[in-house]
VEXDREN-2710 file (C-alpha; in Angstrom, 1 decimal):
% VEXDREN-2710
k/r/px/py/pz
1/UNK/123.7/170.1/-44.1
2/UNK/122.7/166.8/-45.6
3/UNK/125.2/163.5/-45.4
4/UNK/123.3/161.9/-48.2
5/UNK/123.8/162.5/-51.3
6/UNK/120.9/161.2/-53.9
7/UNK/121.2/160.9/-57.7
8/UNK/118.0/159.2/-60.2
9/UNK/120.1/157.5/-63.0
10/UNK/117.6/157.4/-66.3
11/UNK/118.7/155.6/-69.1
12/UNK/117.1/154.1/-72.5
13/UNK/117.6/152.0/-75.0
14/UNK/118.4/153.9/-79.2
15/UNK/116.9/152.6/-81.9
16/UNK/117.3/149.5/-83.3
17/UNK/117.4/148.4/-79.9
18/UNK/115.1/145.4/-79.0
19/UNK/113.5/147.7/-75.9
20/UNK/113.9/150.9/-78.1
21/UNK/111.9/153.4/-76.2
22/UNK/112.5/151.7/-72.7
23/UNK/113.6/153.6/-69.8
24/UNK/114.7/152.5/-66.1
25/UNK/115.2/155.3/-63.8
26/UNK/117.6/154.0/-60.2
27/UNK/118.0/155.6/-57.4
28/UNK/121.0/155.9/-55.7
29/UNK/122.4/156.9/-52.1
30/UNK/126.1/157.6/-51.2
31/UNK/127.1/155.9/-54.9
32/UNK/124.9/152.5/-54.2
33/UNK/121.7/151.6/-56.0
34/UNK/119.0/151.5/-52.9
35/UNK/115.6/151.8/-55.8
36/UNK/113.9/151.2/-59.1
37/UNK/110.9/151.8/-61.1
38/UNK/110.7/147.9/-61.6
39/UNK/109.0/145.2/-60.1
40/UNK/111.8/142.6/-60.7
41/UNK/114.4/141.9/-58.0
42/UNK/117.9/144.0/-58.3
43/UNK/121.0/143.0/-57.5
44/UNK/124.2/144.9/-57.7
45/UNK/127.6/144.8/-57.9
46/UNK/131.1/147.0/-58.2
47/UNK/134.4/146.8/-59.8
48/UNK/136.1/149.0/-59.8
49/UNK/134.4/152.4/-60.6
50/UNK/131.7/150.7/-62.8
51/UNK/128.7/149.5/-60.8
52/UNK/126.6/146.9/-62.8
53/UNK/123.0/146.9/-61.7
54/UNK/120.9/143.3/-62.8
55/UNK/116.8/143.2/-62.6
56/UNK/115.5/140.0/-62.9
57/UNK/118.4/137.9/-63.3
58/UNK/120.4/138.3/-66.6
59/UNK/117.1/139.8/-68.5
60/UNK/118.3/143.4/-68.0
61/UNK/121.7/145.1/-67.1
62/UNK/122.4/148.7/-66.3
63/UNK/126.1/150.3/-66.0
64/UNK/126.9/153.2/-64.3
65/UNK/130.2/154.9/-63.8
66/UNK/131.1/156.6/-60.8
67/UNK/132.1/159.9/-62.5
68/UNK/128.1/160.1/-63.6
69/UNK/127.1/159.5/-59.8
70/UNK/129.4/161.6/-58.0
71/UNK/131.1/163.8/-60.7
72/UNK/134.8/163.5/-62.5
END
């Protein structure tokens, strides 16, 4: 049996949005972000059951809710 559990995250923007037709797919391990399809650094951080994923400083921010990773 495996101990890991691994989810890919894919999310993009609507319309109207400035990166309308943008996606991001993260991968993450045991709940924590350990990947991305990006080239800019990413950073992380939790409160709470809301992890809040940054690439490249404050140009891009992801949120992901535990109940998404790891099921309600």
């Amino acid at each position: 049996m495996c101990s890991v559990s691994t989810v890919f995250f894919v999310c993009s923007c609507g319309r109207g949005s400035q990166h309308e037709g943008f996606s991001r797919t993260i991968l993450f391990v045991k709940g924590k972000p350990v990947a991305s399809d990006s080239s800019e650094e990413m950073k992380s951080t939790k409160k709470g059951d809301l992890t809040t994923v940054n690439f490249g400083g404050k140009n891009e921010v992801d949120e992901v809710r535990d109940a998404f990773l790891i099921g309600d």
